[in-house]
VEXFIDREN-324335 format. One record per residue (C-alpha): residue in one letter; y, x, z. Coordinates in nm, 4 decimals. Layout:
BEGIN
+----+----------+----------+----------+
| aa |        Y |        X |        Z |
+----+----------+----------+----------+
|  A |        Y |        X |        Z |
...
+----+----------+----------+----------+
//
This chain:
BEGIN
+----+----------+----------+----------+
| aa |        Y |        X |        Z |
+----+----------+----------+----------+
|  X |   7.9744 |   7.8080 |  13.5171 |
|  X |   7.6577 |   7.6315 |  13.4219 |
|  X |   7.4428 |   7.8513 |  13.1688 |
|  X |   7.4730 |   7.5266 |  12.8989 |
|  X |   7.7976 |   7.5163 |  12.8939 |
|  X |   7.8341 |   7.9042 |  12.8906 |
|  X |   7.5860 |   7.8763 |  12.5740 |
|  X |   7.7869 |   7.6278 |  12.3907 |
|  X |   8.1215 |   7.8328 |  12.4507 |
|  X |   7.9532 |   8.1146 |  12.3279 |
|  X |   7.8290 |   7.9250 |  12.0177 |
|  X |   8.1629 |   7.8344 |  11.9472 |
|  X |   8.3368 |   8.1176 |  11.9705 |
|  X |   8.0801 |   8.2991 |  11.7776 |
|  X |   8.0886 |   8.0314 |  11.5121 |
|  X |   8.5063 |   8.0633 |  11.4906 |
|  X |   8.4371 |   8.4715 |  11.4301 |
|  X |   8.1132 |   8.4812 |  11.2237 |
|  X |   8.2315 |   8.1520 |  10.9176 |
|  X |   8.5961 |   8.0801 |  10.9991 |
|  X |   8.7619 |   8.3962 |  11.1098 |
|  X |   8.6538 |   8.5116 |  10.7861 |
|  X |   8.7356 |   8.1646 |  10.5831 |
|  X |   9.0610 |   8.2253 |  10.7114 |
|  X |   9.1523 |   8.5678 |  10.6437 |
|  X |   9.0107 |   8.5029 |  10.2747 |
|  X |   9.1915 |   8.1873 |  10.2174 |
|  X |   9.5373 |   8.4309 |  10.4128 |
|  X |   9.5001 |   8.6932 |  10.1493 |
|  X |   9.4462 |   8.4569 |   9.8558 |
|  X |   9.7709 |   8.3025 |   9.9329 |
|  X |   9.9585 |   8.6170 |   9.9618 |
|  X |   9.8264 |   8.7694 |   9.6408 |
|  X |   9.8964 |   8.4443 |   9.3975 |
|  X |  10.3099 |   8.4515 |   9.5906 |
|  X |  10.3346 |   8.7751 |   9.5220 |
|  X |  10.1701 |   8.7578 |   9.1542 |
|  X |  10.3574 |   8.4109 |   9.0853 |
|  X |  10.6775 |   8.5924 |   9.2098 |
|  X |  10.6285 |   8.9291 |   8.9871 |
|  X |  10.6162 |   8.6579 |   8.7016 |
|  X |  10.8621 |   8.4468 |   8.7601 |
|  X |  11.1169 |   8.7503 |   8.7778 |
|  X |  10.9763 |   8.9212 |   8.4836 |
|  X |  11.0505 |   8.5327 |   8.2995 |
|  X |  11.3855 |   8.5134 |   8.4294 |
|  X |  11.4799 |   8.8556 |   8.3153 |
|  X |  11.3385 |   8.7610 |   7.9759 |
|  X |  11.5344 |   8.4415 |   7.9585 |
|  X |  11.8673 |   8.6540 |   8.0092 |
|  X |  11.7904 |   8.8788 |   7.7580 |
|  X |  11.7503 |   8.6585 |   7.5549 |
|  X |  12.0823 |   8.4319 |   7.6399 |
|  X |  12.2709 |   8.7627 |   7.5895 |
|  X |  12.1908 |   8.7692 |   7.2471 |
|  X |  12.2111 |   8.4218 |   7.1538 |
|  X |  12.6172 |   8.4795 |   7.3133 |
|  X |  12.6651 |   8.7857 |   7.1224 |
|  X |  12.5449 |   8.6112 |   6.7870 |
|  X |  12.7280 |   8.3040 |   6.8785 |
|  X |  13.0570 |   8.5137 |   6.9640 |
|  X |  12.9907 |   8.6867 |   6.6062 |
|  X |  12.9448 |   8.3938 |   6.4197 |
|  X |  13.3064 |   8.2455 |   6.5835 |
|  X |  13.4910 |   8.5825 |   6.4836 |
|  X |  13.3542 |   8.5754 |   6.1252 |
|  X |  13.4823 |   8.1791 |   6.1144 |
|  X |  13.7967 |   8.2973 |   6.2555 |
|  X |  13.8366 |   8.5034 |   5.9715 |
|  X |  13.8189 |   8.2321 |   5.6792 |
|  X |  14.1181 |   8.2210 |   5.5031 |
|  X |  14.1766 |   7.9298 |   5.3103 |
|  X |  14.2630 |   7.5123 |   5.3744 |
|  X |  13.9831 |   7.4241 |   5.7174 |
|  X |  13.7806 |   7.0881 |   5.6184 |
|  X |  13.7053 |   7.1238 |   5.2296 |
|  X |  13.3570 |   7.2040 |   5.0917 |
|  X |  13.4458 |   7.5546 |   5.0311 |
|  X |  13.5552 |   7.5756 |   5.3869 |
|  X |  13.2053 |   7.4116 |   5.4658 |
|  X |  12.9859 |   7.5685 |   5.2988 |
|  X |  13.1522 |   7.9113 |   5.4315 |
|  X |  13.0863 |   7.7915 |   5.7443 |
|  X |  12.7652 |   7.6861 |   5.6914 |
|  X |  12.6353 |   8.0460 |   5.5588 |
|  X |  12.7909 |   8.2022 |   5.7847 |
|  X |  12.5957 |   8.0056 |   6.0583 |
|  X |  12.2517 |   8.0642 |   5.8506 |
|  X |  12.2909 |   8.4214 |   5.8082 |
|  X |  12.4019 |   8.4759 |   6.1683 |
|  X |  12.0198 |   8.5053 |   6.3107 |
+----+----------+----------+----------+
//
């Protein structure tokens, strides 16, 4: 092998360890960390968003069992106004 083109092989191999062997690994680790972070917040969102569907169902449920329990003719203006403070006071 000529001593040139021994020299340039070198070069380029010590180039690819000394910038982008590093480059790479950085840019490598970078990626994992913002997956993993993106992923720790997209679970802690999700378990947010079913807490808080959970309640909006039990307060909906609540609200429908307190209607259920109107006695009285369904349709009039006492029956709608009953209905709507019970849906008011229901938060």
């Amino acid at each position: 092998m000529n001593r040139r083109v021994r020299d340039k092989v070198l070069r380029i191999v010590g180039v690819i360890m000394v910038v982008l062997l590093p480059v790479m690994l950085a840019l490598w680790f970078a990626q994992m960390r913002a997956m993993s972070e993106t992923t720790g917040q997209l679970q802690t969102f999700a378990q947010l968003a079913l807490d808080k569907t959970e309640i909006v169902i039990h307060e909906a449920e609540e609200t429908r069992r307190e209607a259920e329990g109107y006695h009285g003719a369904a349709c009039t203006p006492q029956h709608q106004q009953a209905m709507l403070r019970k849906v008011r006071t229901s938060s």
